[in-house]
C-alpha positions as CSV (number, residue, x, y, z in Angstrom):
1,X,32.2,5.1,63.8
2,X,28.7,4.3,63.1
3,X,27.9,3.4,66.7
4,X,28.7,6.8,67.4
5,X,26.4,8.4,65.2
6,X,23.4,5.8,66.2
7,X,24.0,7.1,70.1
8,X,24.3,10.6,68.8
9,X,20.9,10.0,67.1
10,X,19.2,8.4,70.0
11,X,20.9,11.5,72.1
12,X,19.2,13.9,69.5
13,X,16.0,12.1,69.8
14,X,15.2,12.3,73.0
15,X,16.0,15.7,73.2
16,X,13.9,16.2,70.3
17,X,11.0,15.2,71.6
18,X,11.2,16.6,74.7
19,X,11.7,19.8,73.5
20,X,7.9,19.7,71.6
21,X,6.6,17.4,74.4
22,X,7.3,20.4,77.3
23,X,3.7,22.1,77.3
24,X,2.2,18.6,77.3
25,X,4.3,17.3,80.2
26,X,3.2,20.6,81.6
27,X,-0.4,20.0,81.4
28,X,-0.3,16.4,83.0
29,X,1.4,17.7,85.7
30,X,-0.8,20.3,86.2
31,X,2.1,23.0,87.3
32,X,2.1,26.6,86.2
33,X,5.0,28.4,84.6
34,X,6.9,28.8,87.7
35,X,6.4,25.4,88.5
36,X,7.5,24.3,85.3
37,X,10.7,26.8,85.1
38,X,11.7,25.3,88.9
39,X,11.1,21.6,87.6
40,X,13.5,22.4,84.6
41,X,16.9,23.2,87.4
42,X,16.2,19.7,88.1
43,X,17.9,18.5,84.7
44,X,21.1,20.6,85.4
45,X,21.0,19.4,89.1
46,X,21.4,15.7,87.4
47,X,23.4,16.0,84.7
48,X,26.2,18.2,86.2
49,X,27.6,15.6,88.8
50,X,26.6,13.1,86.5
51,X,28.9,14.2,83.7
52,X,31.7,14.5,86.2
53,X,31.5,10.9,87.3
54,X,31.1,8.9,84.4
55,X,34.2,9.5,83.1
56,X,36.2,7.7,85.6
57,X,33.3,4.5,84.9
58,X,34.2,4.6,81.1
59,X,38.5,4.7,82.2
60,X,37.6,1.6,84.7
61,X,35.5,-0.3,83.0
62,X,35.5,0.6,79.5
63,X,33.7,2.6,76.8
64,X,30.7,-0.4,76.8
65,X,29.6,1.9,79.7
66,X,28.1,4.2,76.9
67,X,25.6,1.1,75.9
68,X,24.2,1.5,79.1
69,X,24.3,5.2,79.3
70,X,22.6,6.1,76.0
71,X,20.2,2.7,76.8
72,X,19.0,3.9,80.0
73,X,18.7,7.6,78.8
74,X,15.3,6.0,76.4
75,X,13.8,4.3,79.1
76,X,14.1,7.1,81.7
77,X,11.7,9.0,78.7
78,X,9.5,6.9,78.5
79,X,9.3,6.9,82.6
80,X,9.2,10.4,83.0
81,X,6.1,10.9,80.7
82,X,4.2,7.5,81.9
83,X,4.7,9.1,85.9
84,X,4.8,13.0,85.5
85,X,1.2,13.8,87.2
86,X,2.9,16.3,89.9
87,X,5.2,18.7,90.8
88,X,7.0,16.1,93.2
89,X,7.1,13.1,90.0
90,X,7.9,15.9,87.7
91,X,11.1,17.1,89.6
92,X,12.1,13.5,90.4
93,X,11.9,12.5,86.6
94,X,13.5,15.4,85.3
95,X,16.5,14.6,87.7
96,X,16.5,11.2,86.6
97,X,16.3,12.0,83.0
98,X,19.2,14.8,83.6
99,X,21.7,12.3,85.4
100,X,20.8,9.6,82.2
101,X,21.5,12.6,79.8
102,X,24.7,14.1,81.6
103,X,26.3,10.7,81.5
104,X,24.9,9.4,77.7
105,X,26.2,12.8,76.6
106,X,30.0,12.3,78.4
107,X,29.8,8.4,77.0
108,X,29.1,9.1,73.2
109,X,31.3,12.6,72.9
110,X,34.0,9.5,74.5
111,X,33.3,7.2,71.5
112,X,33.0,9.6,69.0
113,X,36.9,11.0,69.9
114,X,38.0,7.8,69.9
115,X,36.8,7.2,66.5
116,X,37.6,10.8,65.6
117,X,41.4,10.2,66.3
118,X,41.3,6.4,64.8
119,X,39.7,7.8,61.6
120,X,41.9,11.3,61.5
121,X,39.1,13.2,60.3
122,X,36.0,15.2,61.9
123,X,33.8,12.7,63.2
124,X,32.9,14.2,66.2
125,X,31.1,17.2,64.1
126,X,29.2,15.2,61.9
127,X,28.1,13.0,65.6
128,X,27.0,16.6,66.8
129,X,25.0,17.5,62.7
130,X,23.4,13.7,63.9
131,X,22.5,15.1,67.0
132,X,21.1,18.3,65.7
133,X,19.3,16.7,62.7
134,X,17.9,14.6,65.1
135,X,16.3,17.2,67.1
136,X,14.3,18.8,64.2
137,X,13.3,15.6,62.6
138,X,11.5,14.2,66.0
139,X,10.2,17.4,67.6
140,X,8.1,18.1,64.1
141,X,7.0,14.6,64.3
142,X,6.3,15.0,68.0
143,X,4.1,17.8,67.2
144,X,2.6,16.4,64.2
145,X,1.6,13.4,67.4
146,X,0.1,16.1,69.5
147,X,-1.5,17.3,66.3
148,X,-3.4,14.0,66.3
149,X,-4.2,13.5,69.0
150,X,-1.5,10.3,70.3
151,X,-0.6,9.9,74.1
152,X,2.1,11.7,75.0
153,X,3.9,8.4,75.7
154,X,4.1,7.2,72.4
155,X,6.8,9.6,70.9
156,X,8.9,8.5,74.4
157,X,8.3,4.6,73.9
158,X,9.7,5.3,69.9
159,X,12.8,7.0,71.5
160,X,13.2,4.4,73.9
161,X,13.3,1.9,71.2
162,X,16.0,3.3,69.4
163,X,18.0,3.9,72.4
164,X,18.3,0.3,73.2
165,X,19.2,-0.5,69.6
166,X,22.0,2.5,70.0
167,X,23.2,0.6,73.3
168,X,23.3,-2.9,71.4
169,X,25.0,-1.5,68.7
170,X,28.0,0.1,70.9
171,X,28.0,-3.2,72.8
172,X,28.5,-5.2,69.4
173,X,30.9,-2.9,67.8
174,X,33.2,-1.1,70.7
175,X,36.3,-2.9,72.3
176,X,36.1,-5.0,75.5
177,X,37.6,-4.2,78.8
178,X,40.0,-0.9,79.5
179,X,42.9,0.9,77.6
180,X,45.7,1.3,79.3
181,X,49.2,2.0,77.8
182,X,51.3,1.9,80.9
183,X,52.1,5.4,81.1
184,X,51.0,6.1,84.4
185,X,53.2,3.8,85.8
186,X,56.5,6.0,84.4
187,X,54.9,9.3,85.9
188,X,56.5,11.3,88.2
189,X,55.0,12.9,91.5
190,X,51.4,13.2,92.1
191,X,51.2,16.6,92.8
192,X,52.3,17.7,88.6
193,X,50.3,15.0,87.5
194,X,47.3,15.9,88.4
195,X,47.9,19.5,87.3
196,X,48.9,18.4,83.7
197,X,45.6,16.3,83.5
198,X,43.2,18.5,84.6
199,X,44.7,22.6,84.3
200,X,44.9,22.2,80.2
201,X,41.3,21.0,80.2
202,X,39.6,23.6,81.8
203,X,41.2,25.6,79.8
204,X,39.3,24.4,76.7
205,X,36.3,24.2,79.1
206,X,36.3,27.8,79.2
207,X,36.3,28.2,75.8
208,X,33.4,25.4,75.4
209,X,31.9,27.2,78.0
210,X,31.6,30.3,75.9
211,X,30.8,28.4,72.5
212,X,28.1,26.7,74.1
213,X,26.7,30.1,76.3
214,X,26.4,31.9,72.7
215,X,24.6,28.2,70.9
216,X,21.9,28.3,73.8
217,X,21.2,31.7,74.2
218,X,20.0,31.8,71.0
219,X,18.3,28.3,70.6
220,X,16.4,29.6,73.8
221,X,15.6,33.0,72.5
222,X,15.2,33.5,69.2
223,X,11.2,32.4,69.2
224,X,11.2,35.2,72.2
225,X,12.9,38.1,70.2
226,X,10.9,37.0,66.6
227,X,7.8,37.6,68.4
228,X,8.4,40.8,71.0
229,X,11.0,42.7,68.6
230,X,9.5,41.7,65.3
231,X,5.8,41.2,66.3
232,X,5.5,37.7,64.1
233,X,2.7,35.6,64.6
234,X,2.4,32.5,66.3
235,X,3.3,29.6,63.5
236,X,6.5,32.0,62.2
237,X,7.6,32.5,65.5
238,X,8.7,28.3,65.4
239,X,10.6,29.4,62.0
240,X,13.6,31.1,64.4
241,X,14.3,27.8,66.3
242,X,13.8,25.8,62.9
243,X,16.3,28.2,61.4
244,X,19.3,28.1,64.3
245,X,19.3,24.0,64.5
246,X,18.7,23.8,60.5
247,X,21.7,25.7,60.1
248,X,23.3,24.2,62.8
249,X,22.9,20.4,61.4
250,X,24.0,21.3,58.2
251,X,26.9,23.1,58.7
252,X,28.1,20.3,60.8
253,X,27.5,18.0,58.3
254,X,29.3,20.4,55.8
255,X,32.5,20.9,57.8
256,X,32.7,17.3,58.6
257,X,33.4,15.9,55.3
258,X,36.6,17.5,55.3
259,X,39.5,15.2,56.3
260,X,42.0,17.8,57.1
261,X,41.3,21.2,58.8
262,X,43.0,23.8,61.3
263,X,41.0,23.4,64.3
264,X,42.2,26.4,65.7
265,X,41.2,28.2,62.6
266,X,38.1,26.9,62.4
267,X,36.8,28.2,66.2
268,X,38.3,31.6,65.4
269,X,36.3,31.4,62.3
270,X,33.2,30.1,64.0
271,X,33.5,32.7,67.0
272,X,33.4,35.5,64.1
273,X,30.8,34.2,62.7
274,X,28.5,33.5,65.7
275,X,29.7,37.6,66.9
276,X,28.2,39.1,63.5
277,X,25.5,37.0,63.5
278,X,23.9,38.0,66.7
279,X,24.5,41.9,65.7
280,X,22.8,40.8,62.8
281,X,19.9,39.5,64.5
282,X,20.5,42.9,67.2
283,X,19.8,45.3,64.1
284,X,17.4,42.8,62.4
285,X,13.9,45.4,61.1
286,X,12.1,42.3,59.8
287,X,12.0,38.6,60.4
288,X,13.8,37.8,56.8
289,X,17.3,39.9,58.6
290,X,16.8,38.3,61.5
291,X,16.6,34.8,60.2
292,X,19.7,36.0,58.4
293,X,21.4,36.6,61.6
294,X,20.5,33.5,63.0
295,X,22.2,31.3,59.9
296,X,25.4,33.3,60.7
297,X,25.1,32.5,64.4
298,X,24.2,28.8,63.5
299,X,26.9,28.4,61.3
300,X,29.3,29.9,63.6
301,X,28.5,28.1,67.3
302,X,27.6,24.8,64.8
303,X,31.5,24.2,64.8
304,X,32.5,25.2,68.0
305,X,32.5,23.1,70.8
306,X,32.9,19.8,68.3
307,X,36.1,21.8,67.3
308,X,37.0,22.2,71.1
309,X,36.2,18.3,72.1
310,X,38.0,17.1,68.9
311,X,41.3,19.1,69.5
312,X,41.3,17.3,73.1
313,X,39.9,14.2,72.0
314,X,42.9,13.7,69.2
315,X,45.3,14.3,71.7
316,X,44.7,12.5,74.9
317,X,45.4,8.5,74.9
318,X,42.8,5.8,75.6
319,X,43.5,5.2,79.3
320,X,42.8,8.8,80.0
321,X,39.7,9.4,77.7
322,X,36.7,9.2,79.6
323,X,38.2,11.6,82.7
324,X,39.3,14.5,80.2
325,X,35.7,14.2,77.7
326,X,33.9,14.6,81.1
327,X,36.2,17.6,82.7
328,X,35.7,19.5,79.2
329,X,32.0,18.4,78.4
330,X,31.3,19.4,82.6
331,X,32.9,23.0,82.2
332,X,31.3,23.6,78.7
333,X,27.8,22.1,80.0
334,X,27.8,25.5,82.5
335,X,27.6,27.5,79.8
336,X,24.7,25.6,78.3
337,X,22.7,26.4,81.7
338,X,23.7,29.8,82.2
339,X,23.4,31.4,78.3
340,X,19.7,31.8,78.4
341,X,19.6,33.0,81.9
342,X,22.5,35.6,80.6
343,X,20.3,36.8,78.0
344,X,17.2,37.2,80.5
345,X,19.2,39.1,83.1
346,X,20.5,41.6,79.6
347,X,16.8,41.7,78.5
348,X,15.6,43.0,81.6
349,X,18.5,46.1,82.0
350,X,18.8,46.7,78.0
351,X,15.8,45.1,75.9
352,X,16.2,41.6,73.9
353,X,18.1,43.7,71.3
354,X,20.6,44.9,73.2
355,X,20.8,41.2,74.8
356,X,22.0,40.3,71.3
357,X,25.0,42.5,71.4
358,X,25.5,40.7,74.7
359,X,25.4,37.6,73.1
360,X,27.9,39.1,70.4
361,X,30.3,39.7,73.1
362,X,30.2,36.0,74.2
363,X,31.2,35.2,71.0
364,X,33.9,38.0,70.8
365,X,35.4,36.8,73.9
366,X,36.2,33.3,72.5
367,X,37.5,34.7,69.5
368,X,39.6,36.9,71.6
369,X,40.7,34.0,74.4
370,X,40.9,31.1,71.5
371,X,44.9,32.0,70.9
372,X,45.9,32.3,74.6
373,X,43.9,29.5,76.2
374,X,44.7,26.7,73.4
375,X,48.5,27.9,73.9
376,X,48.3,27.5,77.6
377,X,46.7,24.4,77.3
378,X,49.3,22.9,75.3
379,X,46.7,21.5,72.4
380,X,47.5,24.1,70.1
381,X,50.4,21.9,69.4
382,X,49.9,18.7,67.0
383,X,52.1,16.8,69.4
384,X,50.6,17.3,72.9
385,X,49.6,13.8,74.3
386,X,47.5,14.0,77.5
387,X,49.4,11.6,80.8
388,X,47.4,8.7,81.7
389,X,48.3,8.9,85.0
390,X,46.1,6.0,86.9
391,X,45.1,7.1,90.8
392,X,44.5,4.7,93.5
């Protein structure tokens, strides 16, 4: 268990700084906004196919491959803001650093559900409050650095650091070799197989497709909408961002202590949440209702795709574990990439404000498909067991 949170911390690190490093990185590159927006597609173009393969290297060779994933993530950092002086290095990093992000992402959500259904309680939501506490923690402290003046290197070489000490630590602590229970051997044709490994988990990866559609959009745009709706200055225009992944890493931290809880109940509860509090925010006459808004909306997505992976992750055995985290994290990861653009294309026909209700109706729609999909899928069920079924 506590690997998992040390490569959920590394994870949340890197992504911390990055996050306040972005104008910097712009500036040594010397690209312009467009150049920096096309330079950013480079991360999805990385991670995406990334995320799909590394499932089948932690089935093969083990979960030890997340060492190496959540290792290498560091050290790609620390590359990518030693060499980003162009619009060609920039690209090329940012690929680099996606594909090492995709696949650190697929390996620790693996070894948190392992430990999740070993431990029988939440541990995959409290990994995910790491992550986000993560975040806030290192991008203040990455702009305190700018503040003073330090290379933009240095925050890079810290997260690096404490990547490679996440790596050792799952290489001391997680099993050797494969799991394997046999099961594939017993299975029947090929043809069902493959539809009961992989129809039941795009099915969730719809619904974490939603969950994380309504946690991006706002994350992306809430600094946008405080300062065009609200007119707020400069420094409380940072307050919306602090406010979503505040929220967000408490409440994770909150609904993780609890040992027993109806998952299902929990997203439907979540997606609720998350549709009020973007009306909220929609409505919002001052920056006080607004950040309001955005504690309901943190709270609410905080839960939901930790919810999603943990249902899956409790019911699928060992030998089977890295392909199903990387179908479900792969579909949800779309939604990720796609909710801020979803919210620019509604800002353009209706205003930011009516891009909230739009965001509302995200969240709606999960509440709404949550029932059906988790029936379908068969892990509304305590008892469903995803096949192992091994492929030549």
């Amino acid at each position: 268990m506590f690997s998992a949170f040390t490569a959920f911390a590394a994870f949340g690190a890197f992504w911390g700084v990055w996050g306040a490093s972005v104008p910097r990185v712009q500036d040594q590159a010397g690209v312009d906004d467009g150049g920096l927006g096309f330079a950013l597609l480079f991360v999805g173009a990385g991670a995406l196919p990334a995320m799909m393969l590394v499932g089948r290297a932690l089935d093969r060779w083990g979960l030890k491959v997340a060492a190496g994933a959540i290792g290498l993530l560091g050290v790609v950092g620390a590359a990518l803001a030693l060499t980003a002086v162009n619009l060609p290095s920039l690209c090329a990093g940012l690929a680099v650093a996606g594909a090492s992000s995709g696949a650190a992402d697929v390996a620790m959500n693996a070894v948190a559900g392992r430990a999740e259904k070993i431990a029988g309680r939440p541990v995959i939501t409290r990994a995910h409050g790491t992550f986000s506490a993560l975040v806030v923690v290192t991008s203040l402290g990455t702009g305190a650095a700018s503040a003073m003046s330090w290379p933009l290197a240095v925050p890079f070489l810290g997260v690096a650091a404490l990547s490679v000490v996440a790596g050792v630590a799952l290489l001391r602590t997680l099993p050797p070799g494969r799991a394997d229970d046999g099961e594939g051997a017993r299975s029947g044709d090929a043809a069902p197989a493959a539809r009961s490994r992989y129809v039941p988990l795009l099915l969730v990866g719809v619904l974490g497709t939603l969950a994380f559609a309504s946690e991006n959009a706002h994350q992306s745009w809430s600094a946008v909408f405080a300062q065009d709706e609200l007119h707020a200055g400069a420094w409380l225009t940072t307050v919306a961002p602090a406010v979503f992944a505040g929220t967000v890493a408490i409440t994770r931290f909150s609904i993780g202590g609890f040992k027993k809880v109806d998952a299902r109940v929990v997203v439907l509860a979540g997606a609720l949440a998350a549709a009020f509090g973007a009306l909220v925010i929609a409505a919002a006459p001052t920056l006080p209702v607004a950040a309001l808004g955005l504690v309901l909306g943190g709270a609410g997505t905080a839960v939901l795709f930790p919810t999603l992976l943990g249902i899956v992750s409790r019911h699928v055995d060992e030998a089977y574990r890295g392909r199903a985290t990387s179908v479900v994290s792969t579909v949800s990861y779309l939604g990720f990439l796609l909710g801020p653009v979803y919210v620019g294309l509604w800002a353009d026909a209706t205003g930011l404000r009516g891009a909230m209700v739009a965001v509302a109706a995200l969240a709606a729609a999960l509440f709404v498909l949550t029932p059906p999909l988790l029936h379908l899928s068969g892990f509304g069920t305590r008892e469903r067991t995803m096949p192992s079924h091994q492929e030549a």
